[in-house]
N, C-alpha and C positions, 0 to 999 in steps of 0.2 A: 504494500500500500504506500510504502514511503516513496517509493520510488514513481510509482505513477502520481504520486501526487506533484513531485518534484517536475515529473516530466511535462503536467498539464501548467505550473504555474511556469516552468519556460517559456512553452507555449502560447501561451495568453501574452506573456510580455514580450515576443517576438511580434504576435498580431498586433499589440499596442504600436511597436514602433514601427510598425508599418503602415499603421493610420496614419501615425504624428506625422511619418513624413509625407501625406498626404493636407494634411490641413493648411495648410499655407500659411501658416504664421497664425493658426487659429480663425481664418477668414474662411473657411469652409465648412460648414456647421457636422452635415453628418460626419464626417472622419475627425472631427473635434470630438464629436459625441461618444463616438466606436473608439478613440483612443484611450479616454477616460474612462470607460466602463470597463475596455482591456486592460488597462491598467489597475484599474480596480478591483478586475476581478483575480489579475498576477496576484497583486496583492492578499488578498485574501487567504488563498491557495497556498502562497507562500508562511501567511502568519500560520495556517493548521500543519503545514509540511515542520517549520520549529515547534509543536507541540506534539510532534511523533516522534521527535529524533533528535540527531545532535545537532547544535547550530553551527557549529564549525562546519560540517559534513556538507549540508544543507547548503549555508552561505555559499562553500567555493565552488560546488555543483553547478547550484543556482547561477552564479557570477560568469564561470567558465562556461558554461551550454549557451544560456544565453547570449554572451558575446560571439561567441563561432555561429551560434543560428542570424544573429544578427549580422553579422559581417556577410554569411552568405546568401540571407535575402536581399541584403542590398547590394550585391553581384547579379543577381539573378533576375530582379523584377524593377532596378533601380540603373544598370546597365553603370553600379561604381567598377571601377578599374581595382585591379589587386596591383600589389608589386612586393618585391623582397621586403622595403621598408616596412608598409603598409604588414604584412605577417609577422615580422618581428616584432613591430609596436606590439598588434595584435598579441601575440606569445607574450611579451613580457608582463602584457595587463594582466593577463590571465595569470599567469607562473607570482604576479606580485601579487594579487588579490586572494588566489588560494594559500601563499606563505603567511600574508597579514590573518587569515582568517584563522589557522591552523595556531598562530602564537597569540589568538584572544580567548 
């Protein structure tokens, strides 16, 4: 259960920011509306996912899926460019945000 739970609240927060980047600076009502509600509903998903489990475990999961689903929907339906740079930021966010999470 832990794990599908983790896996829907990525989810949600992938479809979030692929509203957001549809709203244009918030001047777009529906994809304003569908951002906030995805986001709301990561949210949620995420608070029961820290009340099954460990929150270190959870955090770098959460942080690391998220960031790789996000970088590759916006490859895919956003037509961003990848580069060597662009992966190694990528990697280090990830590799820093699982280390920070692991020594809280």
């Amino acid at each position: 259960m832990f794990y599908l739970l983790l896996f829907l609240a990525i989810i949600l927060e992938v479809i979030a920011v692929f509203f957001l980047n549809l709203t244009n600076g918030f001047t777009n009502f529906v994809p304003t509306v569908l951002a906030i509600l995805f986001y709301c509903s990561s949210i949620a998903a995420y608070m029961l996912l820290n009340a099954k489990g460990e929150v270190g475990v959870a955090s770098a999961l959460y942080a690391g899926g998220a960031t790789v689903l996000v970088v590759v929907t916006g490859i895919i339906f956003f037509d961003e460019t990848i580069s060597l740079s662009k992966i190694l930021g990528v990697s280090l966010n990830i590799k820093g945000s699982s280390k920070e999470r692991r020594a809280a």
